[in-house]
mmCIF file of the N, C-alpha and C atoms, coordinates in Angstrom:
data_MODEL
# 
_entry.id   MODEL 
# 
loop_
_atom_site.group_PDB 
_atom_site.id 
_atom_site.type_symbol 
_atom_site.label_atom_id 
_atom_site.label_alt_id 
_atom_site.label_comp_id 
_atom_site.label_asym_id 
_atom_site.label_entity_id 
_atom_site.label_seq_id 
_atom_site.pdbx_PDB_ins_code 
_atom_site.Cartn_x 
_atom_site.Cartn_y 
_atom_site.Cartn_z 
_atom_site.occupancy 
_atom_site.B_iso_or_equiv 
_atom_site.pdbx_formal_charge 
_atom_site.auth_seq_id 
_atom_site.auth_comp_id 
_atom_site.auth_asym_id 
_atom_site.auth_atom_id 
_atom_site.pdbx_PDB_model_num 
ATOM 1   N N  . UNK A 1 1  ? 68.924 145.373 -15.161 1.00 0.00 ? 1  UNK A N  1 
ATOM 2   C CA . UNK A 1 1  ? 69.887 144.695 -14.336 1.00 0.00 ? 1  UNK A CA 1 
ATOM 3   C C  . UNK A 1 1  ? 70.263 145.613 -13.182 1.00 0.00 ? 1  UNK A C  1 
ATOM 4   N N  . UNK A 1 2  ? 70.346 145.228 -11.950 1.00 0.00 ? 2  UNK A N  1 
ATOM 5   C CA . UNK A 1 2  ? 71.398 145.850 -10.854 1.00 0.00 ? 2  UNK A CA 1 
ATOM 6   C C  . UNK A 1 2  ? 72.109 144.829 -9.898  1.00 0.00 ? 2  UNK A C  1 
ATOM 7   N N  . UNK A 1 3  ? 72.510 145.456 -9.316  1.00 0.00 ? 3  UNK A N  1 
ATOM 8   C CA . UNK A 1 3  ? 73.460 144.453 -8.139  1.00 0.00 ? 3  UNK A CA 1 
ATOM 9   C C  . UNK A 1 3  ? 72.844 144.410 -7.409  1.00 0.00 ? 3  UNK A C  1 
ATOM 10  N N  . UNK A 1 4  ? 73.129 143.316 -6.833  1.00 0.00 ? 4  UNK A N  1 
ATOM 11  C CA . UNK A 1 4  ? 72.200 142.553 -5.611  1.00 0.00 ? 4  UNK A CA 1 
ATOM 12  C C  . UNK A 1 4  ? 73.129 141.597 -4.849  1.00 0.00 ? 4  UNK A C  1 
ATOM 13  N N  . UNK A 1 5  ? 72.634 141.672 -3.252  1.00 0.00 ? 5  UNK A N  1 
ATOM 14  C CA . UNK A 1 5  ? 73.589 140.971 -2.610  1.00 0.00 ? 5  UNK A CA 1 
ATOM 15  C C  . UNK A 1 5  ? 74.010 139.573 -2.770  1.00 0.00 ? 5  UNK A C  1 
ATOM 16  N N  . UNK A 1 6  ? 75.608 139.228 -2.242  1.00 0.00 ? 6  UNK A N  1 
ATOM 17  C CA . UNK A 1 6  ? 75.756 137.666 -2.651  1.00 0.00 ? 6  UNK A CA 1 
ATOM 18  C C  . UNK A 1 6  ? 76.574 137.967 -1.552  1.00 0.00 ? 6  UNK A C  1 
ATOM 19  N N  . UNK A 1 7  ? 76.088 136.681 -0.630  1.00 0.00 ? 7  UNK A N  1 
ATOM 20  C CA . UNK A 1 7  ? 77.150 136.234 0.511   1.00 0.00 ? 7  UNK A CA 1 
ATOM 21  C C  . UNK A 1 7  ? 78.413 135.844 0.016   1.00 0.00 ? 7  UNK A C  1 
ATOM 22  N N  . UNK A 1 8  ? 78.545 135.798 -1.015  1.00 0.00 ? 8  UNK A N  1 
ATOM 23  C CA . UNK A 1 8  ? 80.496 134.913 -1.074  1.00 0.00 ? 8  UNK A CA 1 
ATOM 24  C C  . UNK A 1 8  ? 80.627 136.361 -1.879  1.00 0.00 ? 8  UNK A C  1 
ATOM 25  N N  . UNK A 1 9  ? 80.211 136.998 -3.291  1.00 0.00 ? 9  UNK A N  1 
ATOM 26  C CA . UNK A 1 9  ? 81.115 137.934 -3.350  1.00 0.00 ? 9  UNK A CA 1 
ATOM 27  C C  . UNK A 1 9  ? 80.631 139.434 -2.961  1.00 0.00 ? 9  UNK A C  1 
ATOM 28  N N  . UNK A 1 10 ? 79.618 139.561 -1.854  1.00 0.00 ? 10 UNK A N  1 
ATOM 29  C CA . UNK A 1 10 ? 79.157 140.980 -2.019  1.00 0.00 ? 10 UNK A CA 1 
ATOM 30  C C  . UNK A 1 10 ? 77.948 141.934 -2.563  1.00 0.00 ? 10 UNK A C  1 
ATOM 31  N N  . UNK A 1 11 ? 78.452 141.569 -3.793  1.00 0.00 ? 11 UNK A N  1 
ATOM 32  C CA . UNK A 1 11 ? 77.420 142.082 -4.691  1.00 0.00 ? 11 UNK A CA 1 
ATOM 33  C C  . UNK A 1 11 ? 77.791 141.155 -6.145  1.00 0.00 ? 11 UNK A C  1 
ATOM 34  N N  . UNK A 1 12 ? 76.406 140.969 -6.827  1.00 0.00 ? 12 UNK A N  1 
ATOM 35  C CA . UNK A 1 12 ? 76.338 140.262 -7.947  1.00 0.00 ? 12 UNK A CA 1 
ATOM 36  C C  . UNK A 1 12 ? 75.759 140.708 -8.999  1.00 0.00 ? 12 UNK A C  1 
ATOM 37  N N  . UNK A 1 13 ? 75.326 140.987 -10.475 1.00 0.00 ? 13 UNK A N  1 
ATOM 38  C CA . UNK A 1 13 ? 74.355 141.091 -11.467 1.00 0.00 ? 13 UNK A CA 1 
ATOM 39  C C  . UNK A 1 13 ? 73.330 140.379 -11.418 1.00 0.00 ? 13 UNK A C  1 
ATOM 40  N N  . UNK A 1 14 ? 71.838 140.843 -11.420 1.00 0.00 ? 14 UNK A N  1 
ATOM 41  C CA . UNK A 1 14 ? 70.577 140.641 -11.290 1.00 0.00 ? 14 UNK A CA 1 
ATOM 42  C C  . UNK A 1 14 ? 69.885 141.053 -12.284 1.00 0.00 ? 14 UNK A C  1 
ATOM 43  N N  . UNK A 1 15 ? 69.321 139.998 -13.355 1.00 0.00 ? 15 UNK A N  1 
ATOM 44  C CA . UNK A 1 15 ? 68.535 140.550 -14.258 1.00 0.00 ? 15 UNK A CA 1 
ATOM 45  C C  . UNK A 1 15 ? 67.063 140.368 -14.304 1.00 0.00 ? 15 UNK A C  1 
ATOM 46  N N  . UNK A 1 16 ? 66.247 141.264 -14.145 1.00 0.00 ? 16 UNK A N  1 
ATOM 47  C CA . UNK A 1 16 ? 65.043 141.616 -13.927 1.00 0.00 ? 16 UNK A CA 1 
ATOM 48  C C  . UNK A 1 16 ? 64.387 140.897 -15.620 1.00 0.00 ? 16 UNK A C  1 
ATOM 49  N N  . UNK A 1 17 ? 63.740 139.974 -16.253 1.00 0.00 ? 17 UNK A N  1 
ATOM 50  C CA . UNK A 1 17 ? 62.903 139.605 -17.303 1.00 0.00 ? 17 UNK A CA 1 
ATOM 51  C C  . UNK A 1 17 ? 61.237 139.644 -17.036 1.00 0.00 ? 17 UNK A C  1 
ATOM 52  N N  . UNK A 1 18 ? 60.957 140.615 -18.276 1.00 0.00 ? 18 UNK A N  1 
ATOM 53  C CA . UNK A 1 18 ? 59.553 139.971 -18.552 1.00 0.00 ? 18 UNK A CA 1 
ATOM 54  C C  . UNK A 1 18 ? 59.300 139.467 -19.286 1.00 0.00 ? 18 UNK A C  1 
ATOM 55  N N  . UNK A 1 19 ? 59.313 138.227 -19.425 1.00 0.00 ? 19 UNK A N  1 
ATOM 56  C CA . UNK A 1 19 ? 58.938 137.148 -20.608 1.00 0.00 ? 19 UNK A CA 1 
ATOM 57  C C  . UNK A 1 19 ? 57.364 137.459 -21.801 1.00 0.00 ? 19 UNK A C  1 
ATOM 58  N N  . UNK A 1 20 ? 57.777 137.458 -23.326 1.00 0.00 ? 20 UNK A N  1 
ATOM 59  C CA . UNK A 1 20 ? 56.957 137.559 -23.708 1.00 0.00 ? 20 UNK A CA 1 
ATOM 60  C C  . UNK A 1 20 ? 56.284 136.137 -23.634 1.00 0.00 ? 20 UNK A C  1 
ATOM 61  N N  . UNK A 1 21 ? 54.786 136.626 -24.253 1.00 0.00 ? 21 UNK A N  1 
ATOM 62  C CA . UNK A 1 21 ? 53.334 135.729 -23.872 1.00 0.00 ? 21 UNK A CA 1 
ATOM 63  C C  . UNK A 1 21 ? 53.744 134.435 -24.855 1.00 0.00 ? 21 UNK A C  1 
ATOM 64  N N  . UNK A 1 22 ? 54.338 134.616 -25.596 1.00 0.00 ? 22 UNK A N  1 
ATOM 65  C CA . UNK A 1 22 ? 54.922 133.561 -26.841 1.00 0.00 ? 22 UNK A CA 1 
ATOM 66  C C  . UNK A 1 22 ? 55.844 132.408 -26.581 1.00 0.00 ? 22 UNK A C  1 
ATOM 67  N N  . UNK A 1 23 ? 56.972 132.945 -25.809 1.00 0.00 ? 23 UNK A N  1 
ATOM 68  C CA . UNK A 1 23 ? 57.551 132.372 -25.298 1.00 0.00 ? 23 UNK A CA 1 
ATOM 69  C C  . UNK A 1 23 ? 57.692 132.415 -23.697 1.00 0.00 ? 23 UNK A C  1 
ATOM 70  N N  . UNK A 1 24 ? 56.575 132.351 -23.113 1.00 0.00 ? 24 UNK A N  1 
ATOM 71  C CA . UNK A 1 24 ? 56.585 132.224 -21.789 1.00 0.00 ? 24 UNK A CA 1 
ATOM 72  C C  . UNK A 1 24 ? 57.545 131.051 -21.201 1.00 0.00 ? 24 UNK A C  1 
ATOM 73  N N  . UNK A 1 25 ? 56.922 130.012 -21.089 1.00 0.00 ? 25 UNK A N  1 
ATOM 74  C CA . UNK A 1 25 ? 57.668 128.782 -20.749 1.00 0.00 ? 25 UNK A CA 1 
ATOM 75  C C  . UNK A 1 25 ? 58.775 128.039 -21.260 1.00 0.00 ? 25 UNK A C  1 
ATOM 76  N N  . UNK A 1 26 ? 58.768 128.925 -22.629 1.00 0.00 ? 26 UNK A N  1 
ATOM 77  C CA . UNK A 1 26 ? 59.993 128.395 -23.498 1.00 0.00 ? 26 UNK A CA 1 
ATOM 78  C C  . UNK A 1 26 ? 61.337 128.837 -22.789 1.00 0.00 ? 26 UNK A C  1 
ATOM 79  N N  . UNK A 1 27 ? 61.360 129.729 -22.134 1.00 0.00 ? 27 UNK A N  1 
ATOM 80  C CA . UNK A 1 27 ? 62.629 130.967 -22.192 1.00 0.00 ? 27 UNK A CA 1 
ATOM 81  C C  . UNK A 1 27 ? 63.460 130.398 -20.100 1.00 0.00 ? 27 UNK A C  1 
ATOM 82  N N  . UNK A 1 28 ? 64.584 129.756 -19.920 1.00 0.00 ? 28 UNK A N  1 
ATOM 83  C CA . UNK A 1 28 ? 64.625 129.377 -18.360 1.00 0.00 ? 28 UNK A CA 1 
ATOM 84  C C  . UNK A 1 28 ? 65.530 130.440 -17.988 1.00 0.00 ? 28 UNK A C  1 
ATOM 85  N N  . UNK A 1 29 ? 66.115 130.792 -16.682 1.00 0.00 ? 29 UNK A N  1 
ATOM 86  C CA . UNK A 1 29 ? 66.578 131.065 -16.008 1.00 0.00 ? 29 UNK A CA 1 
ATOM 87  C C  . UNK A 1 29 ? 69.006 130.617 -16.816 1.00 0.00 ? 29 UNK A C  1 
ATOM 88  N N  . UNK A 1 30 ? 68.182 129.441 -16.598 1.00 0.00 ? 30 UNK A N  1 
ATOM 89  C CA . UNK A 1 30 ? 69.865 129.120 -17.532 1.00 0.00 ? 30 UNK A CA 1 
ATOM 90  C C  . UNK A 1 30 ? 69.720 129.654 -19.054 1.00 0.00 ? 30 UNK A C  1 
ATOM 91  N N  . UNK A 1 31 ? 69.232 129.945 -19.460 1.00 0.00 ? 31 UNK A N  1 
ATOM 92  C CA . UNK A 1 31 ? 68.673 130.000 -20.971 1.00 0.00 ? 31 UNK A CA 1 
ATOM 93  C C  . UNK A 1 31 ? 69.726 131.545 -21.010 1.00 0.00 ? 31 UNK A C  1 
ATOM 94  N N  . UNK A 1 32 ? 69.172 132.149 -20.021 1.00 0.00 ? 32 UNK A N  1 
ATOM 95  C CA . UNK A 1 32 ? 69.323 133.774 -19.977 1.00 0.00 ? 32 UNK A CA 1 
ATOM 96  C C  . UNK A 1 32 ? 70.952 134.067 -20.019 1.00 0.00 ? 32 UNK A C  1 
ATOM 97  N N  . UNK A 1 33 ? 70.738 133.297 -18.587 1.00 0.00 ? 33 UNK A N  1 
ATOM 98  C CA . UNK A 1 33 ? 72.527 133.312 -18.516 1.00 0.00 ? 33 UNK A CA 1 
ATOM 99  C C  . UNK A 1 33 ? 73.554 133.023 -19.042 1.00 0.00 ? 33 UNK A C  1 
ATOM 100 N N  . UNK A 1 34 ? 73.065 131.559 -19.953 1.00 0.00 ? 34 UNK A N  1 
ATOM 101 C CA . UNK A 1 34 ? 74.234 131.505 -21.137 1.00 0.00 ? 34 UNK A CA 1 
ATOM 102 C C  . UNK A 1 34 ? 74.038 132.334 -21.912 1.00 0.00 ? 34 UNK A C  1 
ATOM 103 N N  . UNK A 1 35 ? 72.856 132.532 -22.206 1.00 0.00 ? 35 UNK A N  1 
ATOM 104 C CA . UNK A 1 35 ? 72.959 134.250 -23.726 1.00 0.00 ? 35 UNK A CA 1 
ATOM 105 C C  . UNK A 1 35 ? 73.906 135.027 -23.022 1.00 0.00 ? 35 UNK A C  1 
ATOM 106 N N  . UNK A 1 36 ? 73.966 135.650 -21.663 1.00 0.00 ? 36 UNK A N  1 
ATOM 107 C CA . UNK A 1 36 ? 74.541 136.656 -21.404 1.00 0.00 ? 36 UNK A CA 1 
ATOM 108 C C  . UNK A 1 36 ? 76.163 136.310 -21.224 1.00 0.00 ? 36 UNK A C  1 
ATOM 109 N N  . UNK A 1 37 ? 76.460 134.956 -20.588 1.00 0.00 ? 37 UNK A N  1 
ATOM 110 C CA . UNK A 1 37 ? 78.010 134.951 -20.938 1.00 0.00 ? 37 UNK A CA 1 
ATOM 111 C C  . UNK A 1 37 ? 78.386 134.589 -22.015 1.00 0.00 ? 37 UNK A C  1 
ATOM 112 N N  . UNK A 1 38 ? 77.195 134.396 -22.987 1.00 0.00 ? 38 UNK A N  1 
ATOM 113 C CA . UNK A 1 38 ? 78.296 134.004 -24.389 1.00 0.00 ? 38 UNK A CA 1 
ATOM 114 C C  . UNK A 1 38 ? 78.530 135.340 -24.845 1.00 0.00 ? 38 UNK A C  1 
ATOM 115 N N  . UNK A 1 39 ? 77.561 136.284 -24.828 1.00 0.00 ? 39 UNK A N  1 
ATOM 116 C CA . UNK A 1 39 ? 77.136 137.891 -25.320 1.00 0.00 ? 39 UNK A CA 1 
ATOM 117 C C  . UNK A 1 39 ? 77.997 138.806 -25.247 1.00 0.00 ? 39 UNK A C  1 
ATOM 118 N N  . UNK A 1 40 ? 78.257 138.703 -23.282 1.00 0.00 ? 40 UNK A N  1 
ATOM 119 C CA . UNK A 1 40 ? 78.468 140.134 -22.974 1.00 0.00 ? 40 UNK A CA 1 
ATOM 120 C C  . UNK A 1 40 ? 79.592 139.675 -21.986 1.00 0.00 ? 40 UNK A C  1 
ATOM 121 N N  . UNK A 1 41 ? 80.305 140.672 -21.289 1.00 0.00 ? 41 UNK A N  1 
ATOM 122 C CA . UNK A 1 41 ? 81.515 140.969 -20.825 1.00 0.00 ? 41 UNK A CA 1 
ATOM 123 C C  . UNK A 1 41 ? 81.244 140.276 -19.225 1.00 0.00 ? 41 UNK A C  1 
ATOM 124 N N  . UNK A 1 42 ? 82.284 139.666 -19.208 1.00 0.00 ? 42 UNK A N  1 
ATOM 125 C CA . UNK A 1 42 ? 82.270 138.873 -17.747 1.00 0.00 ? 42 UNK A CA 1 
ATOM 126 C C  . UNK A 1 42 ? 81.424 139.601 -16.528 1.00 0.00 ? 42 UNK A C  1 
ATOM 127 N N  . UNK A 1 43 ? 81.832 140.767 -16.400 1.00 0.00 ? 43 UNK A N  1 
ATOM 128 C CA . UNK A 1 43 ? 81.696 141.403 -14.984 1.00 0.00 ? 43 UNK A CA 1 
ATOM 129 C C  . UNK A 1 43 ? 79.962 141.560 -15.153 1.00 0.00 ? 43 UNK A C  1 
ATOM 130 N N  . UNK A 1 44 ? 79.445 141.715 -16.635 1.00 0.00 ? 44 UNK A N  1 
ATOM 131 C CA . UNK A 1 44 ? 78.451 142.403 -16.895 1.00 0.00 ? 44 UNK A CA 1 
ATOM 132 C C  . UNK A 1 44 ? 77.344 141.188 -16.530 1.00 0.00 ? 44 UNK A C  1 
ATOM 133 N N  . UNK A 1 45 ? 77.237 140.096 -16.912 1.00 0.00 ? 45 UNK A N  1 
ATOM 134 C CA . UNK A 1 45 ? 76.217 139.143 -17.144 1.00 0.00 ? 45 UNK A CA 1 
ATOM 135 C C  . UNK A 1 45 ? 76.177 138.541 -15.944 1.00 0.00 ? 45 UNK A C  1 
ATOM 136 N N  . UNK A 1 46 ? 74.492 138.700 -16.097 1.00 0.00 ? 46 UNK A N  1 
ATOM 137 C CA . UNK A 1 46 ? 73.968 138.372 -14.467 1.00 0.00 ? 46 UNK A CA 1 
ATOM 138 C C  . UNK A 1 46 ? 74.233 136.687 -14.071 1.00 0.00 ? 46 UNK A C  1 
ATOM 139 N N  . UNK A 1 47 ? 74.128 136.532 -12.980 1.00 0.00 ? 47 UNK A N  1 
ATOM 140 C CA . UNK A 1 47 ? 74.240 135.103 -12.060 1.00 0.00 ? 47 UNK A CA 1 
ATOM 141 C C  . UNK A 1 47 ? 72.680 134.703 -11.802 1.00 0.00 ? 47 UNK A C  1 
ATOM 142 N N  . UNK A 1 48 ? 71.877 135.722 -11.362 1.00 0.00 ? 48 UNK A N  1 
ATOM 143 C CA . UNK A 1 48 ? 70.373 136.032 -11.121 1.00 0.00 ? 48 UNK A CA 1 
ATOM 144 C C  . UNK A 1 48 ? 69.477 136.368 -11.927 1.00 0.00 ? 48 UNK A C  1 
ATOM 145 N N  . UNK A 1 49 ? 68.721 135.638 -11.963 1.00 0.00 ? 49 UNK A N  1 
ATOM 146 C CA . UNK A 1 49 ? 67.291 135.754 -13.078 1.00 0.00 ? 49 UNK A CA 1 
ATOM 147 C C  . UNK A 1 49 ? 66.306 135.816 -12.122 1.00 0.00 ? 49 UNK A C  1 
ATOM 148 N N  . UNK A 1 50 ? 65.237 136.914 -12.662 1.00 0.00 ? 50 UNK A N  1 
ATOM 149 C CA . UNK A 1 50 ? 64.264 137.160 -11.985 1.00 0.00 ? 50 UNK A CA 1 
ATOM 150 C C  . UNK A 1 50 ? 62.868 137.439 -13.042 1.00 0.00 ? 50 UNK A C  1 
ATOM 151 N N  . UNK A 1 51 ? 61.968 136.389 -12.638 1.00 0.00 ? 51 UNK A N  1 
ATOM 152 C CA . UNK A 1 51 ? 61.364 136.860 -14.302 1.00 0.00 ? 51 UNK A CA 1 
ATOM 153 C C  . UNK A 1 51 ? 59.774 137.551 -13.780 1.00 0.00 ? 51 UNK A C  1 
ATOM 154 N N  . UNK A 1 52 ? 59.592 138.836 -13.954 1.00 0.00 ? 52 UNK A N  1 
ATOM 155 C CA . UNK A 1 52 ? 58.495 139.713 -13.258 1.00 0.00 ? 52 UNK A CA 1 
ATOM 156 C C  . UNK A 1 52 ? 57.328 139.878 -14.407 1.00 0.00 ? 52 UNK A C  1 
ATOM 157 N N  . UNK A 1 53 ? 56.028 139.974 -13.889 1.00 0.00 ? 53 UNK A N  1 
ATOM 158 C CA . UNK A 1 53 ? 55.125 140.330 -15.144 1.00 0.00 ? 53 UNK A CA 1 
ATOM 159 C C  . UNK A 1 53 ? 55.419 141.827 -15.524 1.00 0.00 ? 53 UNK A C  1 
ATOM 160 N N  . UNK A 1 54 ? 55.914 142.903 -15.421 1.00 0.00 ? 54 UNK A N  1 
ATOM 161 C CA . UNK A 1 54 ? 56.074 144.017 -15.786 1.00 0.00 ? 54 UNK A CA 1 
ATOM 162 C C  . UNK A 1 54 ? 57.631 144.769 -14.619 1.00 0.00 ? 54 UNK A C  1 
ATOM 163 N N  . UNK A 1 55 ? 58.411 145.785 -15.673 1.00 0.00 ? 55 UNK A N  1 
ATOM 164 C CA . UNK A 1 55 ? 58.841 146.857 -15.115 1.00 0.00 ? 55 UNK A CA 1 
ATOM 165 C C  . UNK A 1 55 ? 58.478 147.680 -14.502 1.00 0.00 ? 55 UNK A C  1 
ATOM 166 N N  . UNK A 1 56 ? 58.911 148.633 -13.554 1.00 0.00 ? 56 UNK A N  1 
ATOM 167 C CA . UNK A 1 56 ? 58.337 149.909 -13.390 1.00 0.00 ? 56 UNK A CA 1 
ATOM 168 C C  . UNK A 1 56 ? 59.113 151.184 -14.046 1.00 0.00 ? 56 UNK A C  1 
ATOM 169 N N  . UNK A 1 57 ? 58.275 151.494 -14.913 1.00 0.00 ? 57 UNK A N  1 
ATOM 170 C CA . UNK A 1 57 ? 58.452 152.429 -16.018 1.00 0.00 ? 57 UNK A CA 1 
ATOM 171 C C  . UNK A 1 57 ? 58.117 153.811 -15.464 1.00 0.00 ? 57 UNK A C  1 
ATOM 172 N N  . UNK A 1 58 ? 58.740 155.133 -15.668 1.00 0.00 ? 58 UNK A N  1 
ATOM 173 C CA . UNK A 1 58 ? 58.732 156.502 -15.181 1.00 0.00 ? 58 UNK A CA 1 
ATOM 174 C C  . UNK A 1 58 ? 57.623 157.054 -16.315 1.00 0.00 ? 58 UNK A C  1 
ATOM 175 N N  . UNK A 1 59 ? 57.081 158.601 -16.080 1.00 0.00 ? 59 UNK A N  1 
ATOM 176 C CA . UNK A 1 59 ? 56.268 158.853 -17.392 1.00 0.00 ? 59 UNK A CA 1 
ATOM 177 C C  . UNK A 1 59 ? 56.573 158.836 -18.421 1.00 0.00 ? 59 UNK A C  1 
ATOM 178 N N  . UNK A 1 60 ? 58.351 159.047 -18.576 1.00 0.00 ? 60 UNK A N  1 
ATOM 179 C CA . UNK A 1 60 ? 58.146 159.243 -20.004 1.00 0.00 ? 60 UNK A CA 1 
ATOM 180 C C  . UNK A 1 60 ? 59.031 157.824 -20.429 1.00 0.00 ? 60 UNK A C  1 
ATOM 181 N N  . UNK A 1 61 ? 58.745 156.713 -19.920 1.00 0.00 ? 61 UNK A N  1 
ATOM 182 C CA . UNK A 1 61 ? 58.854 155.049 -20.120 1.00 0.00 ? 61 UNK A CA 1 
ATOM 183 C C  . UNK A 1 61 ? 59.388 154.003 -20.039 1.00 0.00 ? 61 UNK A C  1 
ATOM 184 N N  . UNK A 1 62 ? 61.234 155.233 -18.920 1.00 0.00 ? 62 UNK A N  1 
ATOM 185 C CA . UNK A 1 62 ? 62.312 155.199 -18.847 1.00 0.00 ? 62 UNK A CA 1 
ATOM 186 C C  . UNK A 1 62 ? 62.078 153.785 -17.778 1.00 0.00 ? 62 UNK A C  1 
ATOM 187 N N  . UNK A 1 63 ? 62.794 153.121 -17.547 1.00 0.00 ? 63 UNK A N  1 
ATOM 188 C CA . UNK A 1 63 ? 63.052 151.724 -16.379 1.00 0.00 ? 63 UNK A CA 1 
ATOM 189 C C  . UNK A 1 63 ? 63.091 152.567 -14.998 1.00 0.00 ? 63 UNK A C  1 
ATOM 190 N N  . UNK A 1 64 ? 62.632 152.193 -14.291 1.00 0.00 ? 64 UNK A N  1 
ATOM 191 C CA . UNK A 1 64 ? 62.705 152.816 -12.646 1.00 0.00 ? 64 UNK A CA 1 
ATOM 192 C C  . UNK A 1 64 ? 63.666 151.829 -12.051 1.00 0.00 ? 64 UNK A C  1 
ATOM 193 N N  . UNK A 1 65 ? 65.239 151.950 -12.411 1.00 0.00 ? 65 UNK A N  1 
ATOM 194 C CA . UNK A 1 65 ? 66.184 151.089 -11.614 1.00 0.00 ? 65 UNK A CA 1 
ATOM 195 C C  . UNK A 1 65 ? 66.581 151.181 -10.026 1.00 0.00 ? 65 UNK A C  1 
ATOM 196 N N  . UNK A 1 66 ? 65.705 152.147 -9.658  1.00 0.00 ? 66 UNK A N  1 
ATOM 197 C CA . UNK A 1 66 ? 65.913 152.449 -8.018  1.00 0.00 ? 66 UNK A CA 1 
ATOM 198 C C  . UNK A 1 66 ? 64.929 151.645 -7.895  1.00 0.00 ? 66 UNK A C  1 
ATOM 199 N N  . UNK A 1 67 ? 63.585 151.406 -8.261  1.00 0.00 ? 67 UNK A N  1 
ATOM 200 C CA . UNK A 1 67 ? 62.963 150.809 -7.495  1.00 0.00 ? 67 UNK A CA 1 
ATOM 201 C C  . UNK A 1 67 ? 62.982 149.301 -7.430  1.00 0.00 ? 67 UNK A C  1 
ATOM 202 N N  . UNK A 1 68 ? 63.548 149.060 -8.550  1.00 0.00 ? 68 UNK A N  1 
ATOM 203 C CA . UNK A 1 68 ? 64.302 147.103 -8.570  1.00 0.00 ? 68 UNK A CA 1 
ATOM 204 C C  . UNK A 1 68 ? 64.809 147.101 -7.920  1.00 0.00 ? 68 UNK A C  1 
ATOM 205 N N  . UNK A 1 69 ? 65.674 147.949 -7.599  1.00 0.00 ? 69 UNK A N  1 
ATOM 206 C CA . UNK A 1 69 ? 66.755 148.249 -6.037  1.00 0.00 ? 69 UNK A CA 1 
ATOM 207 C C  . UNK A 1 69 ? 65.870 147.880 -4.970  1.00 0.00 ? 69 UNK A C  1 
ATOM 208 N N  . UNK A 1 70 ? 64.588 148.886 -4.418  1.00 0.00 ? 70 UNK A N  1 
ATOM 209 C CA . UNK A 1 70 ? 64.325 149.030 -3.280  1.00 0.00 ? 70 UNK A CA 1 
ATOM 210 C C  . UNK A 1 70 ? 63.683 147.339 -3.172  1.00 0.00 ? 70 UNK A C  1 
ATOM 211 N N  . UNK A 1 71 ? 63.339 146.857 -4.146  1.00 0.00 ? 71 UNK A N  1 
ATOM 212 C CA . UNK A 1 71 ? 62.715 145.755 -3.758  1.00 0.00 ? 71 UNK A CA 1 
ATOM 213 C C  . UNK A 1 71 ? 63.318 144.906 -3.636  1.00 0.00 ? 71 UNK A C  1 
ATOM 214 N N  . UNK A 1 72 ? 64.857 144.930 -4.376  1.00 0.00 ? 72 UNK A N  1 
ATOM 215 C CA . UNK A 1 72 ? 65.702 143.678 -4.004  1.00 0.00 ? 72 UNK A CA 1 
ATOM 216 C C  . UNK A 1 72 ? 66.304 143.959 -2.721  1.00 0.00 ? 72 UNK A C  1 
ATOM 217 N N  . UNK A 1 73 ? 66.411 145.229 -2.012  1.00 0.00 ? 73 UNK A N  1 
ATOM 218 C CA . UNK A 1 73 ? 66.992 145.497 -0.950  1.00 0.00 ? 73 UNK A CA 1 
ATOM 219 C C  . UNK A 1 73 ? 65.622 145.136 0.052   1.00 0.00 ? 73 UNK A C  1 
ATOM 220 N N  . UNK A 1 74 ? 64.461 145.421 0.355   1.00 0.00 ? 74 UNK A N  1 
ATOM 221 C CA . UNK A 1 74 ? 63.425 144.528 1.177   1.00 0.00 ? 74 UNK A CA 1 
ATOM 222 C C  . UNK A 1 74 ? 63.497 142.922 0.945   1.00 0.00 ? 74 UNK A C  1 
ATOM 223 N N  . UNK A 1 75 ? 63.872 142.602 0.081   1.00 0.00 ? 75 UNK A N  1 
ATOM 224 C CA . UNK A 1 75 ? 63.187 141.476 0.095   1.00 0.00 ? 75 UNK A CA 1 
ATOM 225 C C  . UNK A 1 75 ? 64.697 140.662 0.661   1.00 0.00 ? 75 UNK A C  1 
ATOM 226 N N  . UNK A 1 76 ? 65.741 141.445 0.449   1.00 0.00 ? 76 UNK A N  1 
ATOM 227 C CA . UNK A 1 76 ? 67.315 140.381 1.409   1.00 0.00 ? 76 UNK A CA 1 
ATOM 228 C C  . UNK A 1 76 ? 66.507 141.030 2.767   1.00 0.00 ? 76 UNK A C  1 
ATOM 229 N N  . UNK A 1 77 ? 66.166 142.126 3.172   1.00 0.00 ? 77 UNK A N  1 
ATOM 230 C CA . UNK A 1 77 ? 66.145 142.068 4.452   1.00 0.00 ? 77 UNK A CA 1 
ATOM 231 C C  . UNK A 1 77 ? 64.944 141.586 5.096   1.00 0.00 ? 77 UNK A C  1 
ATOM 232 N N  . UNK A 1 78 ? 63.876 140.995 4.370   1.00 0.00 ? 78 UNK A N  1 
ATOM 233 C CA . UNK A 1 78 ? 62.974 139.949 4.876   1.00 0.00 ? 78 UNK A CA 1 
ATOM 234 C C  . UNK A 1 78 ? 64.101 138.320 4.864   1.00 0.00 ? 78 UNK A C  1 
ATOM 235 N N  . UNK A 1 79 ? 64.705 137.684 4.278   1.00 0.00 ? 79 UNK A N  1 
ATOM 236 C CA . UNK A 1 79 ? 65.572 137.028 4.602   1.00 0.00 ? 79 UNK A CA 1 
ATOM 237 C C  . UNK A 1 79 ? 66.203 136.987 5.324   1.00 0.00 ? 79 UNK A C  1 
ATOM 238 N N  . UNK A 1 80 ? 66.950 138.110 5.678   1.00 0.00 ? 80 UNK A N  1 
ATOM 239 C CA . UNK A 1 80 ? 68.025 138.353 6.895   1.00 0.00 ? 80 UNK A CA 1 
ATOM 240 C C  . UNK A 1 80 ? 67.467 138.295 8.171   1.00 0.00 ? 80 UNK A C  1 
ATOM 241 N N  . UNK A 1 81 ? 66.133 138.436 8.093   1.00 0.00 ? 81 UNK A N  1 
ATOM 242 C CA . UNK A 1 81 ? 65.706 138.628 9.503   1.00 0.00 ? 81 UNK A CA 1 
ATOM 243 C C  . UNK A 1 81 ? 64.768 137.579 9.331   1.00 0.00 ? 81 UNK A C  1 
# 
């Protein structure tokens, strides 16, 4: 998950999914989000679903959360412009 821009509040929760092969098509976008507000703490559970074939993982397997960053930050400013 990171924050990602939202015209009304700023910044929002963005959750990055890779769907397993099992339940590919089973699993939606709303699916996610009610798990996460029934789950987890208001501020915490994303608004944004994003469902990617893979993470980018560091060597030793850790999530590369800067680079979900850099790509959610290119890809508002291919929008913006």
């Amino acid at each position: 998950m990171i924050a990602a821009r939202d015209t009304h509040r700023g910044e929002t929760v963005k959750a990055f999914v890779v769907r397993n092969a099992r339940h590919a098509q089973a699993v939606t976008e709303d699916d996610i989000i009610t798990w996460a507000r029934e789950n987890m703490a208001a501020y915490k559970a994303p608004r944004i679903v994003e469902f990617v074939e893979s993470l980018p993982k560091s060597g030793t397997g850790k999530i590369m959360w800067r680079e979900l960053q850099d790509h959610e930050a290119a890809k508002a400013a291919r929008t913006a412009s």
